[in-house]
C-alpha positions in Angstrom: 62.4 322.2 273.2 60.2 325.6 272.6 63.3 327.6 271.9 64.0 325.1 269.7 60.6 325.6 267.8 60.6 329.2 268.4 63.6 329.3 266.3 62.3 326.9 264.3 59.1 329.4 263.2 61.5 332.2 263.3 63.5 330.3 260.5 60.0 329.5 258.6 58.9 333.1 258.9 62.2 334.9 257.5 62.1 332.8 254.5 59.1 332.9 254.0 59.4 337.2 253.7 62.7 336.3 251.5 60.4 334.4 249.4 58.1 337.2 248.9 60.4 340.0 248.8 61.3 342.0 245.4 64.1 341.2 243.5 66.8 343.5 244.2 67.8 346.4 241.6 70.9 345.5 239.5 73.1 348.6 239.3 75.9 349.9 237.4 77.2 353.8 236.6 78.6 353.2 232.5 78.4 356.9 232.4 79.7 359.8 234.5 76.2 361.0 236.0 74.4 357.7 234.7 72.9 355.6 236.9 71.1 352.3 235.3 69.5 350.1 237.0 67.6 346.3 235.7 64.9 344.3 237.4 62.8 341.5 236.9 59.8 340.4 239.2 57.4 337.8 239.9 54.7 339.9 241.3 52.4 341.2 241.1 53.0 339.6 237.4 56.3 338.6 235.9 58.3 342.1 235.4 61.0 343.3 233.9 62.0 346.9 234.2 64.9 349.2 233.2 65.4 352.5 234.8 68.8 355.3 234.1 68.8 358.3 236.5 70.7 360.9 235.5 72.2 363.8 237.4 71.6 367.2 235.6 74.3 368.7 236.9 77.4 366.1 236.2 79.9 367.0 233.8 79.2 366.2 230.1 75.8 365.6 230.2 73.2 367.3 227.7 70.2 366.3 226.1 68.7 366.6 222.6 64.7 365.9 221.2 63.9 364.7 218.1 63.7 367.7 215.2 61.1 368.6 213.4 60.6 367.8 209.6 58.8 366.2 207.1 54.9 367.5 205.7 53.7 367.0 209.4 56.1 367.4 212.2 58.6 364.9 212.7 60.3 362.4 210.6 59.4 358.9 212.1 62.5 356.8 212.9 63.7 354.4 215.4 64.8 355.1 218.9 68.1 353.1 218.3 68.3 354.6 215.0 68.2 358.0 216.5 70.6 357.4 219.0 73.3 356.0 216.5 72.5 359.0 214.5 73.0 361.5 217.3 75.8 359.0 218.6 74.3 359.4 222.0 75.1 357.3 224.8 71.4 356.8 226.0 67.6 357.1 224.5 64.4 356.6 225.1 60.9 357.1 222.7 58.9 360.1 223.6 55.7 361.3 222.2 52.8 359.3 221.2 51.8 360.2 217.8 49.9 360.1 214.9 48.6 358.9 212.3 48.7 355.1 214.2 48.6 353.0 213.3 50.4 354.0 210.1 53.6 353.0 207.7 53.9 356.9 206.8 57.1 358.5 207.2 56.1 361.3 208.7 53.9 361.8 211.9 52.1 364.4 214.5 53.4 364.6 217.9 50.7 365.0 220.0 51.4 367.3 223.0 54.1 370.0 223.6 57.8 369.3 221.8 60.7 371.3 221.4 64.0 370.3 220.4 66.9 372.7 221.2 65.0 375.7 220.7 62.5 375.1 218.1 59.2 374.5 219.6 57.0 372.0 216.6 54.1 370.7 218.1 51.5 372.9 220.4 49.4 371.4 223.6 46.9 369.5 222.3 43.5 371.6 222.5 39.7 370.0 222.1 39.1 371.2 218.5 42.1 369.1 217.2 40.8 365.5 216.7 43.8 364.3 216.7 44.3 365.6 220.1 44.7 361.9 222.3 45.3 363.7 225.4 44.2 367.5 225.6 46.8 370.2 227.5 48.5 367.1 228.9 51.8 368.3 231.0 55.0 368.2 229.4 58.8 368.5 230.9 61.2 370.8 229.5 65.2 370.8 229.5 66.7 373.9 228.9 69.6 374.6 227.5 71.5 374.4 231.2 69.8 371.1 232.1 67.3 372.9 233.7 64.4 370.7 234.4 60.9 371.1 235.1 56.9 370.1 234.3 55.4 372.8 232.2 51.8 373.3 231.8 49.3 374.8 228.8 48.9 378.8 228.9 45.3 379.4 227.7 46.0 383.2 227.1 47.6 381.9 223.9 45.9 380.5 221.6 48.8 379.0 219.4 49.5 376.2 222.6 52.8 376.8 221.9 53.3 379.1 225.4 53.7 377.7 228.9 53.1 379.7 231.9 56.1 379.1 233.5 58.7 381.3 233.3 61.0 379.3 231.4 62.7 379.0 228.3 61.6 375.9 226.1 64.5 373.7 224.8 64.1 370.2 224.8 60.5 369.6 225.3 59.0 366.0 225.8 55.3 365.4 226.4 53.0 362.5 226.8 49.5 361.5 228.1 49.5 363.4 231.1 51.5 363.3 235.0 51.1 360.7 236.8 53.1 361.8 239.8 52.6 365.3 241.3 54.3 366.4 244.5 55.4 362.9 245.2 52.1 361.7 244.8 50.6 359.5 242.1 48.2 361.5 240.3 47.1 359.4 237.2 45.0 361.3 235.6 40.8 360.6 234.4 41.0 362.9 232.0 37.6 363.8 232.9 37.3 367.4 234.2 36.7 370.9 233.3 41.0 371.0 232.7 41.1 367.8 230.6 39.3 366.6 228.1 39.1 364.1 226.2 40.4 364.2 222.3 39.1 362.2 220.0 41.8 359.9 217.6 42.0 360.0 213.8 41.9 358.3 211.5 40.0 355.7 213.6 41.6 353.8 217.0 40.3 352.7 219.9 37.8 355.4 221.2 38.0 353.9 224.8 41.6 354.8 224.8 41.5 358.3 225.2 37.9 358.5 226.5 38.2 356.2 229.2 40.8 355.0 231.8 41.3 351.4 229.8 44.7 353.4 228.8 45.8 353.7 232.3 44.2 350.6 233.9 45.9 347.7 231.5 48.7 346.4 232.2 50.9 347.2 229.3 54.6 348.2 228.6 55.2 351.8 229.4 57.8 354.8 229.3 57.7 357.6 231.6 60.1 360.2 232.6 60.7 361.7 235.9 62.1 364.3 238.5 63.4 364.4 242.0 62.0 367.3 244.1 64.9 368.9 244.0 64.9 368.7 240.2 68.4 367.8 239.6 67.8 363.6 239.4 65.9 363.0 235.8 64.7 359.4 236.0 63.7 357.3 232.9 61.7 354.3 233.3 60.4 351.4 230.7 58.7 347.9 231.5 58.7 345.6 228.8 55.1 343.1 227.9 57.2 340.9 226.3 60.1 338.0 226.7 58.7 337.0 230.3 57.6 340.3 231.4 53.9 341.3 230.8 53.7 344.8 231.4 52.1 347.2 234.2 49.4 349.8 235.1 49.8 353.4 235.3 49.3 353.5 239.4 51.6 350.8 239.6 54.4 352.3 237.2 53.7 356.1 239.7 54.1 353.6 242.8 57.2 352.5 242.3 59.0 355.5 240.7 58.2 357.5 243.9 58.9 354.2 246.4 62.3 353.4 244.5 63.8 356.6 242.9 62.2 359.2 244.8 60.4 360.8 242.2 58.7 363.7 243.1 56.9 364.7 239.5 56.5 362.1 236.7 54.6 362.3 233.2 53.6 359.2 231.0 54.9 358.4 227.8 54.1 356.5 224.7 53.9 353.0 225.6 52.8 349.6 223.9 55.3 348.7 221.3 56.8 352.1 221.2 58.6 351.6 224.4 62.5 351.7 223.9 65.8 352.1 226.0 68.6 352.4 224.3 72.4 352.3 225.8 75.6 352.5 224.1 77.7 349.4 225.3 81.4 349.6 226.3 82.4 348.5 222.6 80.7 352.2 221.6 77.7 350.8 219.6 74.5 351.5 221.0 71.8 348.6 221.4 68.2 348.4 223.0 68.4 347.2 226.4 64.4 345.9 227.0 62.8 343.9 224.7 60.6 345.9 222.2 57.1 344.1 221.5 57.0 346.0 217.8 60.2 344.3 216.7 63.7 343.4 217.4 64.3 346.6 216.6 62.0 348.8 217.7 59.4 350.9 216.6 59.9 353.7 214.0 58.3 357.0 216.2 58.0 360.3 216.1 60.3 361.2 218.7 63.1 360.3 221.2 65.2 361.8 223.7 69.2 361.5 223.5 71.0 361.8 226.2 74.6 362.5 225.9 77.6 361.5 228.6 81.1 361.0 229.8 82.4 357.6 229.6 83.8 356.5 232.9 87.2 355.5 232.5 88.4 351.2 233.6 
């Protein structure tokens, strides 16, 4: 009889760790070098989350940042929209930007960006007021899929330097890294090597100048490597269609638990966020749910990756 209720508990308890376990991550490789993977959760909220890791150094596969133009820097456009244009096979939104909120056509990236070769947009500095996050990291491609987390160079003044030796290419920048050395590192932005920019016209001051940005759970894009820099991962979570969006620390935790990601920046978020994926009819379509509009946002830039189909 007490093997039979030890058996009994032991029954009870491995359910009940089922019960409480995470969902497992759905995978699939559409693309030679292309690895995507879907999840939904329950906790700590419901979740959904859509993650592509892409190996730098399979066959086919290049990259390509929004270009400059327009009377700013970049003309504002969707990321689908960009990704039928480019005809690439995969896409997510990059820099935040401004003016915002705004129906102009054309926008500011805010932080470093590059797009095969041409660098448009300088770190943010102090003096800019429409610097959101000042010398925030960025993460360059170059033109040999090359990647790595570059940083502000203050013996030039034009922010348009790094002090890496490196050549920028396809530069993609956001509100700062949130995982350094395989360790989250979400940032204050409240130290003698980042300060806080003020937005224009108007916004939330406690964005920027606080760590409300970082602390509410929201939906988010960020961008990764694996320390041996040749696994790039891109992440979104949707706030939207059952899924209600996650906190810096918590987006950091899982990149590093689940992908092994060893340095990881954050990118525009909110209703920018955007995955898009070609489909096996050739048409590319946004894979989360965008909480802007069925379509997604119009922003000021994306990243296209390009691949090999696999062949049936």
């Amino acid at each position: 009889m007490n093997a039979v209720r030890v058996l009994m508990v032991l029954v009870a308890a491995v359910a009940g760790l089922l019960a409480g376990a995470p969902a497992a991550w759905q995978r699939s490789q559409p693309f030679i070098g292309i690895t995507y993977f879907a999840r939904t959760e329950s906790q700590p909220r419901p979740l959904r989350m859509h993650v592509a890791q892409i190996d730098l150094q399979a066959p086919g596969i290049r990259f390509k940042m929004s270009p400059p133009g327009g009377d700013r820097e970049t003309i504002r456009q969707t990321t689908l929209d960009f990704a039928r244009q480019e005809r690439a096979q995969l896409a997510i939104n990059g820099h935040f930007f401004l003016p915002f909120p705004s129906e102009d056509r054309t926008a500011w990236a805010v932080g470093l960006a590059a797009s095969e070769g041409t660098v448009y947009s300088a770190f943010e500095i102090p003096q800019q007021r429409y610097a959101l996050v000042a010398f925030a990291e960025a993460l360059n491609i170059d033109r040999e899929n090359r990647a790595s987390i570059v940083h502000y160079d203050p013996a030039f003044p034009d922010g348009r330097q790094v002090r890496e030796a490196v050549t920028l290419w396809n530069v993609i920048a956001g509100s700062g890294q949130i995982v350094t050395n395989g360790q989250p590192s979400v940032p204050a932005y409240r130290d003698d090597h980042h300060f806080d920019g003020a937005l224009e016209p108007g916004g939330p001051n406690d964005y920027s100048n606080h760590r409300a940005w970082a602390d509410v759970p929201t939906a988010r894009t960020a961008i990764g490597l694996s320390r041996d820099r040749r696994t790039l991962t891109l992440f979104t979570v949707d706030v939207r269609g059952g899924s209600d969006g996650m906190r810096l620390s918590e987006v950091a935790a899982i990149l590093i638990r689940d992908f092994d990601v060893f340095d990881a920046l954050n990118l525009d978020g909110g209703g920018s966020t955007t995955m898009v994926m070609e489909g096996e009819a050739g048409s590319p379509s946004i894979v989360n749910i965008s909480s802007d509009n069925p379509g997604g946002r119009s922003v000021a830039t994306s990243l296209a990756v390009f691949a090999q189909r696999r062949e049936r």
